[in-house]
C-alpha positions in Angstrom: 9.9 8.8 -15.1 8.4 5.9 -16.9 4.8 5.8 -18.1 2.2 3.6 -19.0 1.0 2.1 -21.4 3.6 -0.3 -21.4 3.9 -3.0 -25.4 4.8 -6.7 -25.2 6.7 -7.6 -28.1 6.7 -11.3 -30.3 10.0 -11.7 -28.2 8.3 -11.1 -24.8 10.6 -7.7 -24.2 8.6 -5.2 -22.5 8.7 -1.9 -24.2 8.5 1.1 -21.6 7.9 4.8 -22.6 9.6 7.6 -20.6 11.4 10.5 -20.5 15.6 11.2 -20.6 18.0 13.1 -17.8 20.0 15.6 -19.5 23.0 12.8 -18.4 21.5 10.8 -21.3 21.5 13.4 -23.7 23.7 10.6 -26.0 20.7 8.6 -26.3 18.6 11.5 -27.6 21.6 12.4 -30.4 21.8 9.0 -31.7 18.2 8.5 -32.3 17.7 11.9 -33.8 20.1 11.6 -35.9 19.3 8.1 -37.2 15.8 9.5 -37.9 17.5 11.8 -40.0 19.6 10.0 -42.2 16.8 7.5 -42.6 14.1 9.2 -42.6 15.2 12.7 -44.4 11.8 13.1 -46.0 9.8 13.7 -43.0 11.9 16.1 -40.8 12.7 19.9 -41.4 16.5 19.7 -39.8 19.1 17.7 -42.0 21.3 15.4 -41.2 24.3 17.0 -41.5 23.0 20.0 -39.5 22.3 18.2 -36.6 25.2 16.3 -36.6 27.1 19.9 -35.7 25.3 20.8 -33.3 27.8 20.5 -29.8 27.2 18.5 -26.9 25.5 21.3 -25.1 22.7 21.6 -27.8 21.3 17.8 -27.2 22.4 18.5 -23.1 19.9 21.5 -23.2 17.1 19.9 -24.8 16.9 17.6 -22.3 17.1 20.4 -19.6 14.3 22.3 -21.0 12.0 19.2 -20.8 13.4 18.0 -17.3 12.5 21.7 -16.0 9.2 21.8 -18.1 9.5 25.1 -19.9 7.2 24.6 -22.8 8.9 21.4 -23.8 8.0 17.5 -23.6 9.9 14.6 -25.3 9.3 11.2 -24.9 11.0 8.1 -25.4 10.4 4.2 -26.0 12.7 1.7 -24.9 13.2 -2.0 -25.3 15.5 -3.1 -22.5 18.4 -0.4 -22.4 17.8 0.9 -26.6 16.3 3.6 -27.4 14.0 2.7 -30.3 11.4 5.6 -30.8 10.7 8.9 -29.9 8.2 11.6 -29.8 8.4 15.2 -28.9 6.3 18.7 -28.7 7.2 22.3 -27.7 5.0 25.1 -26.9 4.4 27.7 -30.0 2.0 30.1 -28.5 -0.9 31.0 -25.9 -2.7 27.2 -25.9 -0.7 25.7 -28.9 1.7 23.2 -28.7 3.2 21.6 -32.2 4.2 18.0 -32.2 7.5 17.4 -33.1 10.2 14.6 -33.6 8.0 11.1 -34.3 10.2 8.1 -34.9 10.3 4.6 -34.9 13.6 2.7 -35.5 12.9 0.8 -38.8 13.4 -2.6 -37.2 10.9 -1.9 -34.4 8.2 -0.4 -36.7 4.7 -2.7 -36.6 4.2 -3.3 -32.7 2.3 -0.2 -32.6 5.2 2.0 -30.6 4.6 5.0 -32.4 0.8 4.9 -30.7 2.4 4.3 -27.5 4.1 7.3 -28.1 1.9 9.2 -29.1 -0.9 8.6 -26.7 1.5 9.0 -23.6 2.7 12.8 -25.3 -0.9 12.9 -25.9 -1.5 12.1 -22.2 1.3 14.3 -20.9 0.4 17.4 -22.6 -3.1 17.4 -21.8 -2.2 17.3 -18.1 -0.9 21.1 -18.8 -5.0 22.8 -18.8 -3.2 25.9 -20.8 -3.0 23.5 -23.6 -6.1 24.2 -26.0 -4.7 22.4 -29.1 -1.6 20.4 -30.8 -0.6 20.6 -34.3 1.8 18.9 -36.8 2.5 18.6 -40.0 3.1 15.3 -41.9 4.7 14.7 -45.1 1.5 13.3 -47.7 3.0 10.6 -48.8 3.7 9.1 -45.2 0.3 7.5 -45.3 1.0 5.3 -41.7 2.1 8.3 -40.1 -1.5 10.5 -41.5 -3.5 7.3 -40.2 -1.9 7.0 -37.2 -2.8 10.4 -36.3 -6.4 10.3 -37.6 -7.2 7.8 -35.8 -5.5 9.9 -32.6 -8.1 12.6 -33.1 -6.3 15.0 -35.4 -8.0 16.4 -38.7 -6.5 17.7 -41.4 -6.9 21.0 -41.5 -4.8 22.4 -44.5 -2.1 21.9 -46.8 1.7 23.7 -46.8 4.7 22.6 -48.6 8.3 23.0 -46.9 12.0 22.2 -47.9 12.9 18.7 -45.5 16.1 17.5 -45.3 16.7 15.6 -48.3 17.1 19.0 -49.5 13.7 18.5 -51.7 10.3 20.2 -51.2 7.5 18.3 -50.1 3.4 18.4 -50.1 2.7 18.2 -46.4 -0.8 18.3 -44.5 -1.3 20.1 -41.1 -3.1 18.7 -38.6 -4.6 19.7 -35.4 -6.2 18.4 -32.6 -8.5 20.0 -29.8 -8.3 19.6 -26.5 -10.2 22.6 -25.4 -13.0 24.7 -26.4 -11.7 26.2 -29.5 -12.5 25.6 -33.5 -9.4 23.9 -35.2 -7.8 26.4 -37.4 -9.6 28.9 -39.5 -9.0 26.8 -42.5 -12.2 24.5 -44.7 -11.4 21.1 -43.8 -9.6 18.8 -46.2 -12.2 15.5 -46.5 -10.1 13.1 -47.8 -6.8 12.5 -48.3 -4.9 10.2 -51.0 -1.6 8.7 -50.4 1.4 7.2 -52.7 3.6 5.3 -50.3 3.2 3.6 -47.1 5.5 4.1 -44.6 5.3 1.9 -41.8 5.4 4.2 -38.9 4.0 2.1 -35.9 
């Protein structure tokens, strides 16, 4: 299923946005695990745990999202390449936790992660169970914490976790409302400072 919107690049190459068959799990593999090996800083699996996993594993994450049990992924492509992704799974009664945001780093700056993000946006809102979506995002990834500001999430708290450079990092979470409930039960955080800027659309 493709979906709109739909990102003309410099080169006049349409960028589309849609989701994978389980028969393309190979597309899903090599992108998540580029994202990791670049990127090790901002996702909780590493590298080399990922690369283990079988052919099944990447097979049935595809299935779960093809048969919509609590699952969506979405993907951007620029002719047949998969350049980006962006993913979210159900964590309890109304709560869904975004997951899995990437940009290849020579595709970054044409505003795909937005694209992204407002078609998962799009898609999970279509599910009235939903209430809210949360993530976390490292601090120092100060695109990525724009990016989602300006998508309607607020920072709602602070955690720290182990990513997979093996290192722990300052993270903040994030929510977003889509129904009538308060964010989380945590003060605000105002203002946020930022030592790097990774360019994430």
């Amino acid at each position: 299923m493709t979906l709109e919107p739909q990102a003309r690049l410099a080169s006049d190459q349409t960028v589309t946005v849609r989701q994978l068959t389980p028969s393309e799990w190979e597309s899903n593999k090599g992108l998540r695990l580029e994202a990791l090996e670049r990127e090790p800083q901002a996702f909780g699996t590493s590298y080399s745990e990922a690369a283990q996993k079988p052919d099944t594993y990447w097979q049935q994450r595809l299935q779960q999202v093809e048969a919509g049990q609590g699952a969506w992924m979405l993907f951007a492509f620029r002719a047949d390449c998969s350049i980006g992704m962006a993913g979210a799974y159900t964590t309890g009664v109304g709560k869904v936790d975004i997951i899995s945001v990437y940009v290849t780093v020579t595709e970054r700056g044409h505003g795909i992660s937005r694209m992204l993000m407002e078609s998962l946006i799009r898609q999970i809102g279509e599910d009235p169970s939903v209430q809210a979506m949360s993530l976390t995002v490292n601090k120092e990834q100060c695109a990525a914490v724009g990016l989602y500001t300006s998508l309607g999430f607020a920072i709602v708290g602070e955690t720290s976790s182990e990513m997979g450079d093996g290192r722990i990092h300052d993270e903040y979470v994030m929510q977003k409302s889509l129904g009538n409930i308060a964010l989380l039960e945590i003060e605000p955080v105002s203002a946020w400072n930022c030592c790097t800027t990774t360019d994430i659309e």
